[in-house]
C-alpha positions as CSV (number, residue, x, y, z in Angstrom):
1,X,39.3,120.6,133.6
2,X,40.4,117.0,133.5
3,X,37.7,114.7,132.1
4,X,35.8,111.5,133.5
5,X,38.5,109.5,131.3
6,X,41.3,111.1,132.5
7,X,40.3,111.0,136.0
8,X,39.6,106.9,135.4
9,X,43.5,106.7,133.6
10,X,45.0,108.3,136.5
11,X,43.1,106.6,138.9
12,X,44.2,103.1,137.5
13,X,47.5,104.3,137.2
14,X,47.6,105.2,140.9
15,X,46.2,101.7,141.6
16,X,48.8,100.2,140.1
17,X,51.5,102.4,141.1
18,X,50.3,101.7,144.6
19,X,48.6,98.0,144.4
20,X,51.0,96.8,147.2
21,X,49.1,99.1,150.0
22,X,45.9,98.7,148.5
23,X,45.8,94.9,148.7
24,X,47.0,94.9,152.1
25,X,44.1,97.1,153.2
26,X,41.7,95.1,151.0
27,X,43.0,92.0,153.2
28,X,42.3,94.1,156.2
29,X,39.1,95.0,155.2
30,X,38.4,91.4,154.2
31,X,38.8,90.1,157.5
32,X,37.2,92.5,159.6
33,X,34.3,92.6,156.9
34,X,32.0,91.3,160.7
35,X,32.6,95.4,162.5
36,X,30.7,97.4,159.5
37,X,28.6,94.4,159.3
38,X,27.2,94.6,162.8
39,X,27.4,98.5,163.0
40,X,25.2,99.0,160.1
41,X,22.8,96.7,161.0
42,X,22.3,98.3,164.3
43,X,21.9,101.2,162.6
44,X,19.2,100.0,160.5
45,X,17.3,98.3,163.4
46,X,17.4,101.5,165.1
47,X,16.4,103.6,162.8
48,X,13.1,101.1,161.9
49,X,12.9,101.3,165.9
50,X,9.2,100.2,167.2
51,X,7.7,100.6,163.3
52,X,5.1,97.4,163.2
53,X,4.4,97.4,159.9
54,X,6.2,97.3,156.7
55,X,5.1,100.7,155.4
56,X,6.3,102.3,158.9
57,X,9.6,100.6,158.1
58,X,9.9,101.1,154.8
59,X,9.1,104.7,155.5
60,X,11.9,105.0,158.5
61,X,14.5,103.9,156.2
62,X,13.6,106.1,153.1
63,X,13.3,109.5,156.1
64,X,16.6,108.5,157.4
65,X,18.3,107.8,154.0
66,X,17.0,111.3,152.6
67,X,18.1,113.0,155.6
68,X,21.9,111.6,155.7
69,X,24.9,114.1,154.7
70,X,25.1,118.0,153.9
71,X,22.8,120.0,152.2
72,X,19.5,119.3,153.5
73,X,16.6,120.4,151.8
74,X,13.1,120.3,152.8
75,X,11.0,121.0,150.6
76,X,12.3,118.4,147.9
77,X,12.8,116.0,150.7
78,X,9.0,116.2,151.6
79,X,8.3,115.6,148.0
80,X,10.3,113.1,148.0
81,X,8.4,111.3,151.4
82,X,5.7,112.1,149.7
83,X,5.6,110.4,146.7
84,X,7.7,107.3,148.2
85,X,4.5,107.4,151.5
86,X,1.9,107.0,148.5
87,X,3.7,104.0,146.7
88,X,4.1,101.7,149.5
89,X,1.4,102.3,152.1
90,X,-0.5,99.4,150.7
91,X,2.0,97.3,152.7
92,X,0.5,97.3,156.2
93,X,1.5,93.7,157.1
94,X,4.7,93.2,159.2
95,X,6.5,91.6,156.7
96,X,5.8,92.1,152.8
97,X,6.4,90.6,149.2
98,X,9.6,91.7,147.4
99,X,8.5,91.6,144.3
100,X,5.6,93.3,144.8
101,X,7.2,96.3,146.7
102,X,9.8,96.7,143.5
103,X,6.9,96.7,141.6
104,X,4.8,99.1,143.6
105,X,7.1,102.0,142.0
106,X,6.7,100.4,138.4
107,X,5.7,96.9,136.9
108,X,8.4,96.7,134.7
109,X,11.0,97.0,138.4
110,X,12.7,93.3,138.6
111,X,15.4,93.9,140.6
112,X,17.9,96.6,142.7
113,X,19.1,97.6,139.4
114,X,15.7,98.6,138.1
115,X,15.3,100.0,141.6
116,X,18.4,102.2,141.4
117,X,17.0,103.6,137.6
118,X,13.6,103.9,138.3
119,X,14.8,106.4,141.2
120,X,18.0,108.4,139.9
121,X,16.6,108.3,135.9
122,X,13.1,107.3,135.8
123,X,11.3,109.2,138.2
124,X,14.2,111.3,138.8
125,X,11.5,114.2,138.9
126,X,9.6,112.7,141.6
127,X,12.3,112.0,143.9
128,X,14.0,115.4,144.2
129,X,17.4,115.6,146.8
130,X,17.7,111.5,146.6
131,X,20.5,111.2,143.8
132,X,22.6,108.2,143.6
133,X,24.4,108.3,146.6
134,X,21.5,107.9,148.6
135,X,19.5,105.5,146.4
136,X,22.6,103.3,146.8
137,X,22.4,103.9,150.4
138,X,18.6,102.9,150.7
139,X,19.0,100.5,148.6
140,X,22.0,99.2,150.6
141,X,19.8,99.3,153.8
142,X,17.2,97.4,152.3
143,X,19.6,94.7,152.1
144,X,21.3,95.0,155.5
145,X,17.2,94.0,156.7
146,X,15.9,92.4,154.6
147,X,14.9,89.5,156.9
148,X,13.0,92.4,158.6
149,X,10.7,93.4,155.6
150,X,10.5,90.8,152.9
151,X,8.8,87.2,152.5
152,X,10.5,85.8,149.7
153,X,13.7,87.6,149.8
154,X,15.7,84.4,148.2
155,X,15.4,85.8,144.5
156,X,17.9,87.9,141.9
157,X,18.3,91.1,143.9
158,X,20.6,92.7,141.3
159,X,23.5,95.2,141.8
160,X,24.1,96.7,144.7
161,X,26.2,100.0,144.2
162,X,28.8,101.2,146.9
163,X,26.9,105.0,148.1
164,X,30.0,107.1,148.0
165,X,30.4,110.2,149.8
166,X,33.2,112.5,151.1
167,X,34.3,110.3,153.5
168,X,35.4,107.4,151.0
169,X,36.4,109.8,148.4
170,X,39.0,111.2,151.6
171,X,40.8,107.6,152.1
172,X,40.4,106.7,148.3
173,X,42.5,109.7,147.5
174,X,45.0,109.0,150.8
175,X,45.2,105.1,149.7
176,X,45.7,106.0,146.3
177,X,48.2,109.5,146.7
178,X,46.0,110.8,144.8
179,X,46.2,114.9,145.1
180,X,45.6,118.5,142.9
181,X,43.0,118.0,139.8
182,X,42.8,114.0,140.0
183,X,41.2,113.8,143.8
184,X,38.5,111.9,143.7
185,X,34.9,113.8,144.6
186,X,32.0,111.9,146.0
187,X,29.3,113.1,143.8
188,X,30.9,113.8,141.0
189,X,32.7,110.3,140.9
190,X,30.0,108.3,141.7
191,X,30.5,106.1,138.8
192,X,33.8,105.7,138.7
193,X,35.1,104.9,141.9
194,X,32.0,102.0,141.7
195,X,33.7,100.9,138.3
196,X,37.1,101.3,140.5
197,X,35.8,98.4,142.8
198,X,35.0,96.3,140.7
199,X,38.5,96.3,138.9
200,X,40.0,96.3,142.8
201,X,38.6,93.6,143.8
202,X,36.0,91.9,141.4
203,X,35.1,89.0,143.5
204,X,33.1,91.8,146.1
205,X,33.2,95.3,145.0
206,X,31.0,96.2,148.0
207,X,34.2,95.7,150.3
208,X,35.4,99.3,149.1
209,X,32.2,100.6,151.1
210,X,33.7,99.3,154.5
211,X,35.8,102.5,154.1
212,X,33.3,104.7,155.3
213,X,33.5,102.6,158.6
214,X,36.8,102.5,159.4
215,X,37.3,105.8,157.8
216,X,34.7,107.6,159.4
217,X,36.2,106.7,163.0
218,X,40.0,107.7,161.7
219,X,38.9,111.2,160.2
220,X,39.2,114.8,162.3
221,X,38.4,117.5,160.9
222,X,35.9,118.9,157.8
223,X,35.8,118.9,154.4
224,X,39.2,117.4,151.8
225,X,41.4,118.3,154.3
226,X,41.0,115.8,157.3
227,X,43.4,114.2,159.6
228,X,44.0,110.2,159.2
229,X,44.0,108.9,162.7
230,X,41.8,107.5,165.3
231,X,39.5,109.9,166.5
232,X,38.1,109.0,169.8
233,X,35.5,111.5,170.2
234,X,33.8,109.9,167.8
235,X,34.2,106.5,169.0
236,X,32.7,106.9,172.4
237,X,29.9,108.8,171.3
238,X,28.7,106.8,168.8
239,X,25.3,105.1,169.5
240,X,25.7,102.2,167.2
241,X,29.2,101.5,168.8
242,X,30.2,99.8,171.7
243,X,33.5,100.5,172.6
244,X,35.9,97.5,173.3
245,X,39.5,97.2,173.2
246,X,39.7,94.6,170.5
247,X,37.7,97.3,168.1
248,X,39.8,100.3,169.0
249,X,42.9,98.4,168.2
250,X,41.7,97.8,164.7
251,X,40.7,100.8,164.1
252,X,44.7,101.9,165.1
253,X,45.6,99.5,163.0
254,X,43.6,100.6,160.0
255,X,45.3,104.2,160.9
256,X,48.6,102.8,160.9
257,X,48.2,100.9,157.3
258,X,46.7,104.4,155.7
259,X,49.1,106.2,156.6
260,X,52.4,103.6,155.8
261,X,53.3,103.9,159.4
């Protein structure tokens, strides 16, 4: 079995063996940062939908957050709503205080960092089926709106964590070459493909995280083994998409830069 350290070495050693590519998607990602901007926050305003208060929001984006990816599991995802439903229905205004609401899950919560412990460490227990793929992801969304659901949103918000799943672990591991024992795997690499971005490209780690976007519309097929290119089913029947020709070119060009073409 190769170890977290190993996997890290090998990793780096890809990066540099391949920084060339790398940087050039980093630049394309860079400038095109404005397409995953947009899509998720249309994704986040239609998942808070017609919610009026910040508890119904709050609430939407926790439900959708622990019902994203495989592996669904009901019973610790009710505990989960649960538990979350009970710490913040005291917020029944539109808007509410941030500080308060990180503090509604424990006093000692300052920031997104606390956050992201209280929820994979802390209380761990409480939140069954979350793990820190989706904290990062809720987490993430709270961001993406918070203009929608906090008062005094201008304070330190703390790290933000990219929420890595299959389909970043996929273009990682095609950007990188990386193949055999040293793929990358979303859950189990959580950690160190976060680490990874901030060595890539310290001045915004988060960047790595537009890979699910423009990876998830240039995948076809299921699990390691998927097909880099653009994959127009998907495209056109996205909701959070509108399809324009200046989009569906980038997207070909992101296909053509993956895969060296």
């Amino acid at each position: 079995m190769v170890s977290k350290k190993q996997r890290k070495d090998n990793l780096l050693l890809k990066y540099t063996e391949n920084i060339s590519e790398l940087n050039r998607i980093l630049m394309f990602l860079k400038n095109n940062s404005n397409y995953p901007e947009e899509y998720n926050r249309k994704f986040t305003l239609k998942v808070i939908g017609g919610s009026s208060s910040l508890n119904e929001k709050l609430r939407a984006l926790f439900i959708s957050t622990m019902s994203s990816g495989a592996g669904r599991n009901l019973t610790a995802t009710g505990k989960s709503a649960k538990n979350f439903f009970n710490k913040t229905k005291q917020f029944g205004s539109e808007k509410g205080n941030f500080k308060e609401f990180l503090q509604c899950f424990d006093k000692e919560i300052t920031d997104f960092s606390d956050l992201f412990e209280y929820f994979t460490v802390k209380a761990k227990k409480d939140f069954p089926h979350l793990g820190k793929k989706k904290t990062a992801l809720f987490i993430r969304d709270l961001n993406t709106l918070n203009d929608k659901l906090f008062t005094n949103y201008a304070v330190v918000k703390g790290e933000l964590r990219i929420p890595v799943d299959i389909v970043i672990s996929i273009m990682l591991n095609k950007i990188m070459r990386l193949s055999g024992k040293d793929i990358i795997k979303a859950e189990r690499d959580f950690d160190l493909v976060n680490e990874f971005a901030k060595k890539a490209y310290p001045e915004n780690p988060l960047l790595i995280e537009d890979l699910w976007f423009w990876g998830y519309f240039n995948q076809t097929g299921a699990g390691h083994n998927r097909v880099i290119g653009f994959n127009e089913d998907k495209y056109y029947s996205d909701q959070c998409l509108f399809p324009q020709q200046e989009l569906e070119n980038k997207f070909k060009e992101f296909s053509k830069l993956v895969n060296k073409e």
